[in-house]
Structures are given as C-alpha cells and as structure tokens.
C-alpha positions as CSV (number, residue, x, y, z in Angstrom):
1,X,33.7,10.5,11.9
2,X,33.1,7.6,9.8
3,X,35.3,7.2,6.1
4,X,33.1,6.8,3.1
5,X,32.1,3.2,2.6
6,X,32.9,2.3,6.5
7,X,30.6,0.0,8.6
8,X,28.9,2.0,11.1
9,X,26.6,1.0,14.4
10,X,25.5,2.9,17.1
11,X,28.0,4.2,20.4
12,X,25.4,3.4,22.8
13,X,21.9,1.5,23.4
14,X,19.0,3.6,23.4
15,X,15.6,2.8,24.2
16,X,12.1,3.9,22.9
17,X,8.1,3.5,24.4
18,X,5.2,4.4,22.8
19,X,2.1,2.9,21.6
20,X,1.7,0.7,18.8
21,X,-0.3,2.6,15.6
22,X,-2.3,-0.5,14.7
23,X,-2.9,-2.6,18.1
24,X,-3.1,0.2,20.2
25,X,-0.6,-1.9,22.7
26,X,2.1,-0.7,24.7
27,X,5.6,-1.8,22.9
28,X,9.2,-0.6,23.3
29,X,12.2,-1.1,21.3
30,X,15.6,-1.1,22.9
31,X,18.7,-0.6,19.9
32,X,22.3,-1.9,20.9
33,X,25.3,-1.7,18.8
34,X,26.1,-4.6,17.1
35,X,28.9,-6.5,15.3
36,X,30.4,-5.6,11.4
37,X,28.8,-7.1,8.7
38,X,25.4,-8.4,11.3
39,X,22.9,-5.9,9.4
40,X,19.7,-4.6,11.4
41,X,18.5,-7.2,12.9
42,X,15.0,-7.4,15.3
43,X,14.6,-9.2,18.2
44,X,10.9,-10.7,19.5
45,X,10.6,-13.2,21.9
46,X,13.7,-14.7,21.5
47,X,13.6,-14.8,17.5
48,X,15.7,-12.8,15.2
49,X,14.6,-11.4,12.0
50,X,17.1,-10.0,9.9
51,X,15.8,-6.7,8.3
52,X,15.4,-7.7,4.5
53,X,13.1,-8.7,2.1
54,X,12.8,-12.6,3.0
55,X,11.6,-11.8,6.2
56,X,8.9,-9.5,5.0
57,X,5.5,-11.4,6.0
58,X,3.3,-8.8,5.2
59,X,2.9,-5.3,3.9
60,X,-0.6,-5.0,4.7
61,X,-0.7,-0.9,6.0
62,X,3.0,-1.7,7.1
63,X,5.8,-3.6,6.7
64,X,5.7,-6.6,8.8
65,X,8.8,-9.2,9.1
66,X,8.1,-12.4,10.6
67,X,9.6,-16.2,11.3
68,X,8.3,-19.2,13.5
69,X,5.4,-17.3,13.8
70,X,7.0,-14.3,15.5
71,X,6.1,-11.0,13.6
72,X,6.8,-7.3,14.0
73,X,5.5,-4.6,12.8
74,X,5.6,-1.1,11.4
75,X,9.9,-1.8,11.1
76,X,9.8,1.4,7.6
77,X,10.2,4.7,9.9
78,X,12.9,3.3,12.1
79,X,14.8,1.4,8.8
80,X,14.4,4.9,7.2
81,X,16.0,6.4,9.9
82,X,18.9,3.9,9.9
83,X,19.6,4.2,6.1
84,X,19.2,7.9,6.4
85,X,21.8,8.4,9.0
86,X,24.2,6.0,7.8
87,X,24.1,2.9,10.4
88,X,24.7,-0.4,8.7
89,X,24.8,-2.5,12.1
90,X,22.4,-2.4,14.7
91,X,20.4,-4.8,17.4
92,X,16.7,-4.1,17.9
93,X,15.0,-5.7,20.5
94,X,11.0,-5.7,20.8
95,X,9.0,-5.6,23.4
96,X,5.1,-6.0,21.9
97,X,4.3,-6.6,18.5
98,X,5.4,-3.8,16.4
99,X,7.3,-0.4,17.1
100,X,6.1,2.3,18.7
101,X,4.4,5.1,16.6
102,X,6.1,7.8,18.3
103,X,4.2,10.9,16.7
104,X,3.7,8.8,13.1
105,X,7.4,9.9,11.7
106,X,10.4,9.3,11.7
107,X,11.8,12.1,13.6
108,X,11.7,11.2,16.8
109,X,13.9,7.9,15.7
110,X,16.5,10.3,14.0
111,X,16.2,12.2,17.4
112,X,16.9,8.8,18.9
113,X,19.9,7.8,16.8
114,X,21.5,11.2,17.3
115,X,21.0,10.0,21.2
116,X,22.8,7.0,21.0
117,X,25.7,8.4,18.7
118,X,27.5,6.9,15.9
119,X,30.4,4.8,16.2
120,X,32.8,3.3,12.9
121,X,33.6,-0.2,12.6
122,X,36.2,-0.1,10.3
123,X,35.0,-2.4,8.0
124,X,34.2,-1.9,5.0
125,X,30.6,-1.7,3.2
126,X,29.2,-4.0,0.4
127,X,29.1,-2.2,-3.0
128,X,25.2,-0.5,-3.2
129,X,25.7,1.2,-6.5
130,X,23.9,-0.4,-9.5
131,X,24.9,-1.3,-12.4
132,X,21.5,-0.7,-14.1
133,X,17.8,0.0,-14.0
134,X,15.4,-2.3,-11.9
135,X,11.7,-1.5,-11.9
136,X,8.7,-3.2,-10.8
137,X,4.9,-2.5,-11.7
138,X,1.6,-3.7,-9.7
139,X,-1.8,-2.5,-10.5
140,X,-1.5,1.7,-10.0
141,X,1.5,1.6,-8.2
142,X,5.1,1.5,-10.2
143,X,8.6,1.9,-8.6
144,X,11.8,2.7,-10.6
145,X,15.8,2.5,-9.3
146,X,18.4,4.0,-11.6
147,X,22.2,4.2,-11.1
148,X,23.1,7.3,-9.4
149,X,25.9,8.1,-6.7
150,X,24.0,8.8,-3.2
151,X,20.7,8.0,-2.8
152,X,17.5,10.2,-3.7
153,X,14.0,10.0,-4.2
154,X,11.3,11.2,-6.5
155,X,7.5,10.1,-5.7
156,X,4.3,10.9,-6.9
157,X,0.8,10.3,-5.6
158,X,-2.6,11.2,-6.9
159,X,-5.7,9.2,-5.2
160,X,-8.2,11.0,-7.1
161,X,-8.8,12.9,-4.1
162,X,-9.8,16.4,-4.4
163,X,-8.0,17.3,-0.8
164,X,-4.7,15.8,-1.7
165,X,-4.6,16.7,-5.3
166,X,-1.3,15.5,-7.0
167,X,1.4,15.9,-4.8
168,X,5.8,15.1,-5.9
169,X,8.7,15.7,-4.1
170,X,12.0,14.8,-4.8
171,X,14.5,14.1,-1.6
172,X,18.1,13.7,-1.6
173,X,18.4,11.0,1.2
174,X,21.6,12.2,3.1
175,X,21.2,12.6,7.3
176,X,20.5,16.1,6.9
177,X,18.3,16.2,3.9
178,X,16.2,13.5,5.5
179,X,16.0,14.7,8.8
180,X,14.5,18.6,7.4
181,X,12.8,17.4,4.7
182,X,11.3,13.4,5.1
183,X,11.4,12.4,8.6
184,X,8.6,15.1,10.2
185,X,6.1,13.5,7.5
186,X,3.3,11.9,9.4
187,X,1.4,9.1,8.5
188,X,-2.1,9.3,7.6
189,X,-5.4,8.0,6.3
190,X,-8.4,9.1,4.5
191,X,-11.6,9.5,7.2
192,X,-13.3,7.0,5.1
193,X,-11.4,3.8,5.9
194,X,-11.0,4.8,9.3
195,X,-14.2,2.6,10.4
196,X,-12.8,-0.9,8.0
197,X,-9.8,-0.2,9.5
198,X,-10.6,-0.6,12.7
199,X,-13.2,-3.2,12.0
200,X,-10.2,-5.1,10.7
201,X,-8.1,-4.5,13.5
202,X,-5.7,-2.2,12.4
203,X,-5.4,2.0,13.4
204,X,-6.6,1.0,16.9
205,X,-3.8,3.1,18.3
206,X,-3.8,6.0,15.8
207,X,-4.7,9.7,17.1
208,X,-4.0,12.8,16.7
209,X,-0.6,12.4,18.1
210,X,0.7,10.0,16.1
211,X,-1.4,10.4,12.4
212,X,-3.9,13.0,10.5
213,X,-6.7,12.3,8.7
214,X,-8.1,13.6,5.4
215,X,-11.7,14.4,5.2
216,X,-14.4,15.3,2.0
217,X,-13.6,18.8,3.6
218,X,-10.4,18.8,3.9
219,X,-7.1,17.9,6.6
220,X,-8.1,16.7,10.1
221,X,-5.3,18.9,12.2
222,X,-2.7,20.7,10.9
223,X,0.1,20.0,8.6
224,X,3.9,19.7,9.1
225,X,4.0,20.0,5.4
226,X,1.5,21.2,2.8
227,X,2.6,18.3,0.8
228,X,2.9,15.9,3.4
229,X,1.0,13.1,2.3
230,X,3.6,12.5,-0.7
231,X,6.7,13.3,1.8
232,X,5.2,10.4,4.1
233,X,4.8,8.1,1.0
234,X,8.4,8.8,0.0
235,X,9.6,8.4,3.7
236,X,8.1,4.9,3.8
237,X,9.9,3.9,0.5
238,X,13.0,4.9,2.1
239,X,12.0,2.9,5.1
240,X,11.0,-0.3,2.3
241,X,13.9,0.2,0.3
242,X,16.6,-0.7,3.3
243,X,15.1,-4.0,3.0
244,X,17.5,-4.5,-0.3
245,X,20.3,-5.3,2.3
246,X,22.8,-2.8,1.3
247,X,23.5,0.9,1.5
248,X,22.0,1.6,-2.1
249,X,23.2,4.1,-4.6
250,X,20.4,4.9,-6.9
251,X,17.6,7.2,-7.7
252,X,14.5,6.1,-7.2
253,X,11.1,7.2,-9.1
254,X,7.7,6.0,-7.7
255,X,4.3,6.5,-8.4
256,X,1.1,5.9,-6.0
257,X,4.4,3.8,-4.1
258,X,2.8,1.2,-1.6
259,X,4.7,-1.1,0.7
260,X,3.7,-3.8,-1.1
261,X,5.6,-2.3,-4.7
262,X,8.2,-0.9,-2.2
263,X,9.0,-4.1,-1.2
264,X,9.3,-5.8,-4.3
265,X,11.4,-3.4,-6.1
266,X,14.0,-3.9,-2.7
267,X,14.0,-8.1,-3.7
268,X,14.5,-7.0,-7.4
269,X,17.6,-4.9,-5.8
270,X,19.4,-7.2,-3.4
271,X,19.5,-9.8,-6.5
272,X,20.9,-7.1,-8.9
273,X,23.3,-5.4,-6.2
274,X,24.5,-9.1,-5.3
275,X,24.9,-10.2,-9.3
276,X,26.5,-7.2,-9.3
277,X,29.1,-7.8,-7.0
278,X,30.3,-11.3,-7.8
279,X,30.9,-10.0,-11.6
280,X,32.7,-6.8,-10.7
C-alpha cells in the first residue's frame, strides 16, 4: 500500500491484444514498470513519447501523440485508467499504431492494471493541487479546473439530438469510483457519420464489441448506462486531462468536452501546476 503523495508503477508487465477502433489493425500494448519520476511513456518503433501535452499531434476522434513521424493513437482510456488507479510511472510499448479498443472502455485496462499489481516507489509526487481556476473555451465546447482536494468531474453534453437529450454526471475520480461508475462507458457515434467516417479512414475497426451507435430511432445495442454517452465524454476527459503531467487536484466542469478542449485545458494546467510549484 502506497503513502499519500508516493510514486507508484506497476509490480509486473502485462500485455494487451485487440484491434485497433480506427484502422481496424491488429495492435498490442505490452506495460512494464518503470523508473521514479519517468512518467507514462509510449513506445513505437523504437521512439518514445512521453504522455503529455507536447506530444499531442492530433485530437482528431482521439488523442494521438506523435514525434519523428512516429504516432499513436487512442492513448485517453488507458491514461484514464492510469490516473484513476494511481500509477505515476509506467512503460508502454506498441505494437501497431494505436491501442487496442478492447470493448471501447476503459475497463478492461483497469482489469489489466489490477493484473499487473501496484508497486510504491518511494518517491515522492510533484504537487497537483492548484492554486487557482484555469479554463479554456473553443466554439461549443468549454472546460473549467477549480482547486479542490482529489480529483472529480462534472460534464455536460447536449448535441441537439433527440436520442441523447442532455445528459450530466458528476464522478469523483478515485480507483473505485472510476472503475463502477466511468470506466464501463463505451464509446460511440451517431449512425450518421458512420459512412464520413469511414470514408475518411477512421471507425474501420468499430463494432458492436467495441462501440454503439445512436440512430434517428434511437441506441444501436444495449446500454451499460442510460446516460452513457456523457459518462464516456467524462471518461475521455479523464483520459485528456493526464496529459497535464501531474496527479491533478481539482474539479473539473465541462460542457460538450472534446479532445481537442480537453487537451488544451491540460497545457493551460501543466503551466499553472509548474508556476505553481516554483513559487510555493
């Protein structure tokens, strides 16, 4: 059992194979445990990207990092997971390029991480709490961190869609909070961008196993949640928010949230949570 504010990685490399949600290829992901202070780092083809903002290359339907033209994508459910369960250090090697979708969640990556156990570093954690409110707007979409002690979330999403309706949820992000209440939340799309997606080469691997669709009619399959469109939303902008580089204290309020706002609002963090440090 790890002390409050102690580094943690995993206790043993685990490994996971699936399908990639957008390319449709095979990929797989091995984790190893990895040094204090080294982050989460992913591995492609011999080139390491550190999981934070600066390597963010895209947000286009997911988060993609990238360097030296080496990109990988769909990194929010497993950085979700991470945060969630408390592990600051952590190797993640790719095979294909982006993560598997396992069933569109994150819970078979808590599932994983519970595998591989949890081992304390002794070292201690940079500060994540702030010392005031960061926000960031873009078009529809606005995302909002306050101080707080822990970590929760508050989201809100209304597409003007008559199936989804308005939809909020508010999540205290702590391993078991996440795990009953975030990490089943599938992802999903509306059955009329299916065709441009594909067209544009993206969804290729998405099915009923790993996404559900909303229709004029209504859900394509059944829901985990009744509300789980908004729980996925908020899931990702856990995923996003890991990006900032630190375990963050705050709560966070976000409307229509996309990876693109999610993203931003993590920059707009690490510089505040850094400030922050060097004038404590």
């Amino acid at each position: 059992m790890s002390r409050i504010g102690e580094q943690v990685t995993i206790a043993s490399p685990a490994t996971k194979q699936g399908i990639g949600l957008h390319t449709g290829e095979r990929t797989a992901v091995t984790l190893l445990p990895a040094e204090p202070d080294a982050g989460v780092v992913f591995v492609s083809a011999g080139v390491e990207l550190p999981a934070t903002v600066d390597s963010v290359v895209s947000c286009e339907r997911a988060t993609i990092l990238g360097r030296e033209g080496t990109t990988v994508s769909g990194v929010e459910h497993l950085l979700a997971a991470l945060h969630a369960v408390g592990v600051d250090n952590v190797r993640a090697e790719v095979e294909g390029p982006e993560l598997p979708a396992c069933d569109g969640s994150a819970r078979e990556w808590v599932a994983l991480l519970q595998e591989a156990g949890l081992r304390p570093q002794g070292a201690a954690r940079a500060p994540g709490r702030l010392g005031r409110v960061v926000w960031h707007a873009a078009g529809p979409s606005w995302v909002v961190a306050a101080p707080a002690a822990g970590l929760s979330v508050a989201v809100a999403v209304d597409y003007g869609d008559p199936v989804v309706g308005r939809q909020m949820v508010w999540a205290q992000v702590t391993p078991e909070g996440f795990a009953r209440e975030l990490a089943p939340a599938r992802t999903f799309a509306f059955a009329h961008e299916l065709e441009a997606l594909r067209a544009a080469g993206l969804a290729r691997g998405g099915s009923e196993e790993n996404a559900f669709a909303i229709g004029p009619e209504g859900y394509v399959g059944e829901l985990r949640f009744p509300d789980e469109v908004v729980r996925h939303k908020a899931l990702d902008l856990v995923g996003d928010l890991a990006l900032c580089g630190r375990r963050l204290e705050a709560c966070v309020f976000a409307v229509r949230p996309r990876h693109a706002a999610n993203v931003a609002l993590a920059g707009l963090l690490r510089e505040a949570l850094v400030a922050g440090a060097h004038t404590s």
